[in-house]
N, C-alpha and C positions, 0 to 999 in steps of 0.2 A: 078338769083334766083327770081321767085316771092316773092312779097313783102306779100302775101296772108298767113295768115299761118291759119289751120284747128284743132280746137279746137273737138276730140273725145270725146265724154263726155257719161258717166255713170250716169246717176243721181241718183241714189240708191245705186251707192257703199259707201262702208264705215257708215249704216244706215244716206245716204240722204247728206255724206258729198261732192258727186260726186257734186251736182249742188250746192252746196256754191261754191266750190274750183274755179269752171268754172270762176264767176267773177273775184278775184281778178289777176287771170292767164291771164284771157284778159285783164283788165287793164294792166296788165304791157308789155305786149306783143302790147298794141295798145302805151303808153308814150315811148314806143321804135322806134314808126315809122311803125309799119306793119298795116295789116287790116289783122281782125278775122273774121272767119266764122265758125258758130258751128255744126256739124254734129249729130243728135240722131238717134233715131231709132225705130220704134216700138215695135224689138225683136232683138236680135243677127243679123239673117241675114238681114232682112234691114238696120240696123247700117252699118254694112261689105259690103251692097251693095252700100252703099250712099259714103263710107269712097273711097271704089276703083273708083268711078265718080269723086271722089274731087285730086286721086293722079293722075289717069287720065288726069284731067283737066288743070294738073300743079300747085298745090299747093306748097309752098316754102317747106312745113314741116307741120306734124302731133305732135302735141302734146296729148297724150292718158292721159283722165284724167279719175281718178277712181282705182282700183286694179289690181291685176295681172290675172284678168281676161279682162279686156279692155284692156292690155298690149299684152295678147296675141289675142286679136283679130285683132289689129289693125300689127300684126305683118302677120298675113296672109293674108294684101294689101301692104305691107310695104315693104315685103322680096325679095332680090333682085332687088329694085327698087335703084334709087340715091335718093328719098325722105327721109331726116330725123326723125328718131323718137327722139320728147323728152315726158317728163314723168310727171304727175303732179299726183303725191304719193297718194290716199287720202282713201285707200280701209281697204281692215281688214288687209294683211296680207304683201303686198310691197314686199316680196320678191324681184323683178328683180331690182328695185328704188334702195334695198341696196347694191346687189351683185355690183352695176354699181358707188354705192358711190353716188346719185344721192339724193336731200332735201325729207322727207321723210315728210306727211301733214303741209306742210308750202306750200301751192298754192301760193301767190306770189313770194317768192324766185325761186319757181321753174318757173313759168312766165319768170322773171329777167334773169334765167341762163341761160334759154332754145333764150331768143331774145339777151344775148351778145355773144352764143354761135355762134351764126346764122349770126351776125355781126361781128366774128371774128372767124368764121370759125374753132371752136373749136368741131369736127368731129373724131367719134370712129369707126375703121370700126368692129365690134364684131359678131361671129360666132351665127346662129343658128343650132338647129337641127330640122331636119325631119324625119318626121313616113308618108314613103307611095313618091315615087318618081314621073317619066314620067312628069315632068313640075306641077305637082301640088302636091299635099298630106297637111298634118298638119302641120307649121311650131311651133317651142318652145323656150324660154327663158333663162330659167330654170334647171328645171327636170322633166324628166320622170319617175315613180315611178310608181312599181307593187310589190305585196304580200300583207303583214301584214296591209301595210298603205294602198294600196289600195282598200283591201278589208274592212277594216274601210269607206273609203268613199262609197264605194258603200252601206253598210247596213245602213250608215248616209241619203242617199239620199233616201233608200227605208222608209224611216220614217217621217209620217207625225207630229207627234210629238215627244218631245215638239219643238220649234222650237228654229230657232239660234243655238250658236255653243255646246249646253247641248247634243243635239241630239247628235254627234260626240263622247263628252266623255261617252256617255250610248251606240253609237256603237263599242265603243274600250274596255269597259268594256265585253260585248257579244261577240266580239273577244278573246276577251283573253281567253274566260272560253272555248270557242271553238279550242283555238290556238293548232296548230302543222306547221311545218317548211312545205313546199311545193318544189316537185321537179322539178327543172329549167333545160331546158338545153340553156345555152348560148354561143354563137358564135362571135368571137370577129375579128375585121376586117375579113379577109379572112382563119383565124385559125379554127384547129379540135374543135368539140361540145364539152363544160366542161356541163359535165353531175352533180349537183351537187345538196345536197338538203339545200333549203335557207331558211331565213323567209323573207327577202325582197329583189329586187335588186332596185337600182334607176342609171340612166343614164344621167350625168347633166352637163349641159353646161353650168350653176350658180351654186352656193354654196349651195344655200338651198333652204326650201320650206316649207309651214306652218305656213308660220308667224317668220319664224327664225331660224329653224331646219336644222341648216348646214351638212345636210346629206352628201353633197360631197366639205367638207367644202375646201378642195384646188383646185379647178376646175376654172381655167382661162378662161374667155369666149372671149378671140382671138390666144388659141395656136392652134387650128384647131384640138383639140383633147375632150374626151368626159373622167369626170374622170366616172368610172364604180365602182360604192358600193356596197359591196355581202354581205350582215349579213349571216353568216351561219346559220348551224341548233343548235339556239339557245333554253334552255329551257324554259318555262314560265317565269322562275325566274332570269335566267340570263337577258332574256328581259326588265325586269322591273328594271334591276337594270343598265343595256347599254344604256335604253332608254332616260332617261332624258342628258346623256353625250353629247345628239348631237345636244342642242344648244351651246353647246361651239366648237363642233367638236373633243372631246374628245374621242369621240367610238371609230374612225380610229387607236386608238392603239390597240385595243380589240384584241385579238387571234382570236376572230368568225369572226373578219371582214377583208375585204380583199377589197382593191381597183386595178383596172385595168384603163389604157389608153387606147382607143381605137377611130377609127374614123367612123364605122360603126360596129353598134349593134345590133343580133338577141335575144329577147328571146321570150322563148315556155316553158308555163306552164298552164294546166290543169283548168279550173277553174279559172282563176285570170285575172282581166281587168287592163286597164293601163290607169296613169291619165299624161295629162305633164302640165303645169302650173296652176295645179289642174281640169283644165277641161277633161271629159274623153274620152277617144279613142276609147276604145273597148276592147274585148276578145284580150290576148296571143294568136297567137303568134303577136309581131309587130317586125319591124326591123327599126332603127334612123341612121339617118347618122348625121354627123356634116359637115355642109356648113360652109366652114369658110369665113370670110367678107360679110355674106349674109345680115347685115342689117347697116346702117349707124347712128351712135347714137348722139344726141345732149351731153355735157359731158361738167364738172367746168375743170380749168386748169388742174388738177392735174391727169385728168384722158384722156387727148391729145391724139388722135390716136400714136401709138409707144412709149408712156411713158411705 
């Protein structure tokens, strides 16, 4: 293993906590014995293009600092390789950090954990999925989410004001007074079309998403399966009163909702884009598989590959 490890860094994630975090995570990562190298970027793609020169190069391990948007980028150099991913939390929203049990902005612990992990070979091997095959496509973390929530992000993103996350609830507000259920048709591994009307599906290979919204809140990310969340065709009101349950994971009792296992997932619905670790996709229809042991994870004791 190179002794190199490659320090991904966001410096704006978490408003500017991205490049605090960086230092203390190198420090701990260099009083362990390695040497750091920092990768940035002028935009996404030269980030992702410098990130895949450094896994190329033979870097020991990637640690992605910033949110779960750096999380997923660096997962699509990442994926399928024998390079390690670890995580230095420091964004709005950490989803993947918690799903994985992983220090959540505390940048030096997560330094510490990620260089005894490395030194003691404390390695997860954890499933992604993919939207779009033939040796390349999108890889994800997470969830994949389309309807109600996605169409929330999209009218959030068409908004230049106000800014930050007020825009979001002034797009969920505008949803709502526009809301009605949308009709899905999904395909679940190699089964008949469930023709069915939703207000959201989400497809997750994490628990949650949003900053802690455990949409699929029992979804294990190495059984090699995808758990699948159908809100049905719920009314404005029932929405609002299911809604807030799914930081705890409580809605999964609901009557309107309905979860599926599955290992590859089509849906096709009209009108509706798909985001997976909040970044977006594109237009319905997409199809995700779950790659199981596609990324190899830095992990504290407790979360050992086969625990």
């Amino acid at each position: 293993m190179s002794a190199e490890i490659t320090l991904f860094v966001n410096p704006t994630a978490g408003r500017g906590r991205g490049a605090h975090a960086a230092q203390p995570a190198a420090s701990a990562l260099r009083a362990a014995g390695f040497s750091v190298r920092t990768v940035l970027g002028a935009d996404a793609e030269d980030a992702l293009a410098r990130l895949r020169t450094a896994v190329r190069e033979g870097t020991g391990a990637v640690l992605a600092v910033g949110g779960d948007g750096m999380v997923s980028l660096a997962l699509q150099a990442l994926a399928g390789t024998l390079v390690p991913l670890g995580v230095v939390a420091v964004g709005t929203g950490n989803d993947f950090a918690r799903a994985m049990g992983l220090p959540v902005r505390e940048p030096a612990q997560a330094g510490r954990l990620a260089a005894e992990a490395l030194k003691e070979g404390r390695i997860r091997e954890i499933d992604l999925g993919r939207v779009g095959g033939d040796g390349g496509g999108t890889w994800y973390g997470t969830v994949l989410c389309s309807g109600f929530d996605s169409r929330v992000n999209d009218r959030g993103n068409r908004m230049r004001l106000p800014a930050g996350r007020f825009k979001y609830d002034l797009a969920m507000i505008a949803e709502l007074a526009a809301f009605r259920p949308f009709p899905y048709r999904i395909t679940l591994d190699d089964g008949p079309v469930i023709e069915t009307e939703a207000t959201l599906v989400a497809v997750g290979n994490g628990s949650s998403y949003g900053g802690g919204m455990r949409i699929c809140a029992d979804a294990v990310p190495d059984d090699g399966l995808f758990d699948v969340t159908v809100v049905g065709d719920c009314s404005r009101t029932t929405l609002l009163r299911v809604f807030p349950r799914v930081y705890k994971g409580t809605h999964l009792s609901h009557p309107k909702v309905t979860v599926h296992r599955a290992r590859k997932v089509t849906l096709e619905a009209a009108g509706i884009s798909a985001y997976a670790d909040g970044e977006p996709l594109g237009p319905l229809p997409v199809t995700a598989e779950c790659v199981p042991g596609a990324l190899r994870l830095l992990v504290p004791d407790s979360r050992v590959q086969g625990s």
